[in-house]
N, C-alpha and C positions, 0 to 999 in steps of 0.2 A: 564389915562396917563400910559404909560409903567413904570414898574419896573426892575432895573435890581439888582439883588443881584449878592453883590461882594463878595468871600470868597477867601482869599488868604494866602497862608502859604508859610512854606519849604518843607512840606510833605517830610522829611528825615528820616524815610520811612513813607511810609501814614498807619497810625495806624486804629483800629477798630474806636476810637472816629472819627477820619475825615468822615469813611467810615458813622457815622451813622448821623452824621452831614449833608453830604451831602444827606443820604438818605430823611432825613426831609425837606430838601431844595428842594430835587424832589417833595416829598406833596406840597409841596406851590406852585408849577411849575405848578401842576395840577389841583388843584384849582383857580388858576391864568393863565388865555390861555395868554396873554398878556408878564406875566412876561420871564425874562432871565436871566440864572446864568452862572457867570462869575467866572471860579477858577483861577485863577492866582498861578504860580508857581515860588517862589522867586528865579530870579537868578543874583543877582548883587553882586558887588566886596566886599560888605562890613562884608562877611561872609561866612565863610570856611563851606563847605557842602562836608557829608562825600561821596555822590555817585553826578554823574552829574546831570543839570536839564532833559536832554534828559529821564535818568532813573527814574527819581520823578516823570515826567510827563507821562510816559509811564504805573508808578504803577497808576496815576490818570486814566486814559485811561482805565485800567483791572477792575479797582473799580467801574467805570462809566458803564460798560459795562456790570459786573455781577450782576449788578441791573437792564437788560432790564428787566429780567422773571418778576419782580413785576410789571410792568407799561406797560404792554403790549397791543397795543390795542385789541388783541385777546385772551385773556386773557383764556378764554375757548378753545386754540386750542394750544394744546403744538407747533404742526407743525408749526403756522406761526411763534415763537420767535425760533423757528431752522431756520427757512429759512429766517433771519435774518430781520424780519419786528417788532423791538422795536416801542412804543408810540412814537410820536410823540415830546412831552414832551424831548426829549434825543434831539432833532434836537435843541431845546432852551439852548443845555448846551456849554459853550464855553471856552477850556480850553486853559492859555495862558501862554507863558515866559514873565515870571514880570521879565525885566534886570534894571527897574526902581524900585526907593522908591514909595510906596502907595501913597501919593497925585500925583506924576507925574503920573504914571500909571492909577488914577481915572480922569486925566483931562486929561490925550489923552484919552481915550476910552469916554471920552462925546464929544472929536470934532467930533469923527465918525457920520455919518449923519443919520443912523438910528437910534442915543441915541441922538441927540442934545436936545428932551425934556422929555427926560429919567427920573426919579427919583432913585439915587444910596442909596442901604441898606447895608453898608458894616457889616458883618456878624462876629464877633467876642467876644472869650472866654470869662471870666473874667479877668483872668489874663491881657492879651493882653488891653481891655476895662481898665481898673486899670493904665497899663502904658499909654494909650493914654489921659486919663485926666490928668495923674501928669507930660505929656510936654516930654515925654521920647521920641517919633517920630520924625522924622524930617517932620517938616513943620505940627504939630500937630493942630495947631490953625485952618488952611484949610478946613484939615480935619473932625476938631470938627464943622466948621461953616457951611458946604456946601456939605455933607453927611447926610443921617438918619443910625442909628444904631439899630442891632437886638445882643443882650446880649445874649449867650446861658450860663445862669450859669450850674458850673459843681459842686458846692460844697453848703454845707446848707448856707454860708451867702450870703445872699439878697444884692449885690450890686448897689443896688439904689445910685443915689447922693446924697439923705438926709446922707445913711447912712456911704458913702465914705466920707462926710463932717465932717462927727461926730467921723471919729476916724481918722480926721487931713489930709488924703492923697494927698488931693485937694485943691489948692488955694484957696483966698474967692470968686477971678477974676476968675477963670473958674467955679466954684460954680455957682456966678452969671452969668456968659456969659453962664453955659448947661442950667438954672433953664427959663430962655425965648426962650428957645424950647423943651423942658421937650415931646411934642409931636413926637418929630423924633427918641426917645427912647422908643425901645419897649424888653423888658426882656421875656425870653420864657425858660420852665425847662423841654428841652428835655430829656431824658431818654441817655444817654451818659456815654459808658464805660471808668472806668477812666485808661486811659492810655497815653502813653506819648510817644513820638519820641526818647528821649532822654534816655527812658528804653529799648523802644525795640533797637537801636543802642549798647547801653550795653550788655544785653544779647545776641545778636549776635554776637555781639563782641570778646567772652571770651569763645562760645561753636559754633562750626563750626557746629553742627548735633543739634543744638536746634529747641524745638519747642514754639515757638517764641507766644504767644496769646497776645502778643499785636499789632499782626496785623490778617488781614484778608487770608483765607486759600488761596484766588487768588492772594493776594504778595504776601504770603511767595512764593507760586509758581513761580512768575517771579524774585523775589530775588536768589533763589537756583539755578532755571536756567541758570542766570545772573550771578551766583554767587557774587554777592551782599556784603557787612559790612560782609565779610568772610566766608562766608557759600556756603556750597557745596551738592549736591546732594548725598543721604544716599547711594545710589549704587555705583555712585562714586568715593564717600570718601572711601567707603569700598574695592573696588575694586584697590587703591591705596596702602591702606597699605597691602592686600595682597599680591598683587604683592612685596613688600616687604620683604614679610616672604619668598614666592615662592624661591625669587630669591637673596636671603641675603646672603652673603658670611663666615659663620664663623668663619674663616681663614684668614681673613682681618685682623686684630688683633692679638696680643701674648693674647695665652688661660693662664690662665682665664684674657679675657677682666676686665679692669677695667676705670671705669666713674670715672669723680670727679664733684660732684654739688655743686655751691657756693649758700650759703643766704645772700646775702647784705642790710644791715639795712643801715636807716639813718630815724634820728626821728621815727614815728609813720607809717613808710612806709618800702616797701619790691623791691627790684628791682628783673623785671620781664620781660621774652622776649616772643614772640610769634614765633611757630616752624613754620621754612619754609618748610620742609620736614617731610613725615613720618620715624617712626611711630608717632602718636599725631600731625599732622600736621592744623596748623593753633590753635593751642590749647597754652596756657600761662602755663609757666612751671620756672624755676629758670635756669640759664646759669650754661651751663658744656656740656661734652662733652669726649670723651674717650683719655687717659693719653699715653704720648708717650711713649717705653720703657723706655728711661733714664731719666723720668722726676719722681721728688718727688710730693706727692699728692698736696701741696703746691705750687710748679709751674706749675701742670695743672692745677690748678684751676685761679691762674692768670691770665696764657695763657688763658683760655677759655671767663673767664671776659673781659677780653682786647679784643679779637677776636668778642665777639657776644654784647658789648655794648660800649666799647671806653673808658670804665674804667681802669688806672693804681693803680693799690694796690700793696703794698709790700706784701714779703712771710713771711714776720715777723708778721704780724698784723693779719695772718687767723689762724682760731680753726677748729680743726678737732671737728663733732660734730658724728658721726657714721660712721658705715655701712651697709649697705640698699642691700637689694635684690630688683632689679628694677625689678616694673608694666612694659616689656616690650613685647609684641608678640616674638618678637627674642628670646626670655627664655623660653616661651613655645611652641614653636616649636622645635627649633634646638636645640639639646642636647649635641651637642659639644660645644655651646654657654653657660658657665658657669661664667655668668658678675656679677659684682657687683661695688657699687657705693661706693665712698668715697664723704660724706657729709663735707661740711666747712664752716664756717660762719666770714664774714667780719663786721664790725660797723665802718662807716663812724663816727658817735658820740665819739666813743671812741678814734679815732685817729685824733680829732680835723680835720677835713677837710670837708670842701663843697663842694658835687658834683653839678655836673653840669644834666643837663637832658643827659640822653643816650642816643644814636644813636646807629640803630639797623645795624647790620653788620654780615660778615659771613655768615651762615646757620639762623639767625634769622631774620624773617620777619617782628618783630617791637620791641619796648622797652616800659618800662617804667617804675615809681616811682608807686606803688599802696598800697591803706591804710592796713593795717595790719590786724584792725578790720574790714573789709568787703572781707574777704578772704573767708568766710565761704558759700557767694553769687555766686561764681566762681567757676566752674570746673578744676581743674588743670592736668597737665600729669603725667604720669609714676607714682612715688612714697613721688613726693615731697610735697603733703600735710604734709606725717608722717614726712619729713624731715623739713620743715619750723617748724614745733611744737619744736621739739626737739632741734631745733635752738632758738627758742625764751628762752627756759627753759635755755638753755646754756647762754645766754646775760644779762639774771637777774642773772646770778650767778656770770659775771667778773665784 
């Protein structure tokens, strides 16, 4: 009887663990002339995805692809996997927009006529295995009842049903309804790098010129390309903010240019924008911006709050916390460019108010509330590491 393995994600982006998941899936491919593997690429309304499926699917495609040299059927002739003759094995693989939930999508793809006596192995984590016995799916029961399952654990505990039973996760009713087919579970402890979608989207996120290892070298390549979860091409990027310096106007400005940067507290968190321009473009930095002649440090710093996140603060409630010689290429180049920063620091806590989420506006390309203590994870611009510290020291002392 045919098999067909289902493996389906968000691949937001496709991490090394997918990559090697699916390489093992190819083993079984190959061993099995018979078998078909079906990836499916989640794309329905029920959840915000940070790139398109067009892009998810197209990273499956590179992934799929730079795995012909292993399965080649000419394995001994570099020439024929140039001249584009992969195994055979790659013709079995079949990659799809999931715009359906998992049981819809496993019961259209058995009306098809050449699966109608198919048997389907849907292909999942632990985690993911975890919440499909404690009912978290929609239409989980289906699932459970009219699937076989292949368990890739990633971590030392052994998710068996005895032992998901014994530490309560699981109804007695689904206990008993897996334990009379205990054969359509099969658990396999492939070798799988632990990484996560959800870190490499982070790290992406916060460093535009990262290098990214939790994914594979042929995404990060069509991410950069793409330009992708922020990230831009090192030649590029660079070629950007030179032109920058090239062509910076010194003179723009009353010399000595002066910046005001705010730090805005609230609880255990820091507001934070991401630059739409260089220099530090696409990099998370603290709002501010350079002060107008007749403005006190005080009202550009509002002004700039208000402009690059949609925050009103009074001028009464900000503290001067320094002054900074800014990390900026424009300081080291142009010598007429004699700028420096006026740091400030606002506390939503202290002035009894609740903000609201920020909207990113002006020159900022994004916003947001981010935790204090994981600051240390994150690349920041210009100067304003040493500036947040010094603002923290300031806030213990009012």
């Amino acid at each position: 009887m045919k098999k067909v393995y289902i493996y389906g994600g968000a691949f937001d982006p496709v991490t090394t663990a997918h990559t090697a998941i699916i390489t093992e899936l190819l083993n079984r491919l190959k061993k099995e002339p018979e078998s078909l593997l079906y990836i499916l690429v989640s794309d329905n309304d029920t959840k915000k995805y940070s790139v398109e499926c067009e892009d998810r699917m197209a990273m499956i495609v590179h992934t799929v692809n730079s795995l012909h040299s292993l399965y080649s059927d000419n394995s001994d002739s570099p020439a024929a996997y140039n001249q584009g003759e992969p195994s055979e094995i790659f013709h079995r693989v079949k990659i799809v927009d999931e715009v359906s939930r998992t049981a819809e999508a496993l019961q259209n793809l058995r009306k098809e006529t050449s699966l109608t006596d198919a048997t389907f192995t849907l292909v999942l984590g632990s985690d993911e295995w975890l919440s499909l016995l404690t009912k978290q799916w929609v239409n989980s029961d289906w699932i459970l009842t009219n699937v076989n399952f292949l368990i890739v654990r990633r971590t030392t505990f052994i998710e068996t049903l005895d032992s998901v039973k014994q530490i309560g996760t699981i109804s007695d009713e689904t206990y008993k309804q897996m334990c009379g087919c205990k054969e359509r579970i099969e658990h396999v402890d492939w070798i799988i790098p632990k990484t996560s979608s959800t870190k490499a989207r982070l790290m992406m996120n916060f460093d535009p010129l990262c290098f990214c290892d939790q994914v594979s070298p042929v995404v990060m390549s069509y991410i950069r390309r793409n330009k992708l979860y922020g990230q831009s091409e090192p030649k590029e990027y660079k070629d950007i903010e030179d032109e920058l310096v090239d062509n910076y106007d010194p003179f723009r400005f009353p010399r000595p240019s002066v910046t005001v940067t705010s730090a805005i507290f609230h609880n255990d968190r820091i507001l934070l924008v991401k630059r739409l321009k260089a220099p530090y473009h696409d990099y998370w930095c603290l709002p501010g911006g350079f002060a107008n002649p007749k403005e006190t440090c005080e009202e550009a710093g509002v002004r700039e709050v208000k402009e690059e996140t949609g925050f009103t603060i009074g001028t009464s409630h900000v503290h001067q916390v320094g002054v900074f010689k800014p990390k900026d290429p424009r300081c080291d180049v142009h010598k007429d460019y004699w700028g420096y920063d006026i740091g400030m620091m606002f506390d939503f806590n202290r002035e009894g108010i609740l903000p609201a989420d920020p909207e990113a506006q002006d020159d900022a390309k994004d916003a947001m509330w981010y935790p204090i203590d994981k600051l240390d994870e994150i690349p920041l611009a210009f100067h304003h590491r040493e500036l947040i510290a010094k603002a923290i020291q300031l806030r213990q002392t009012l």
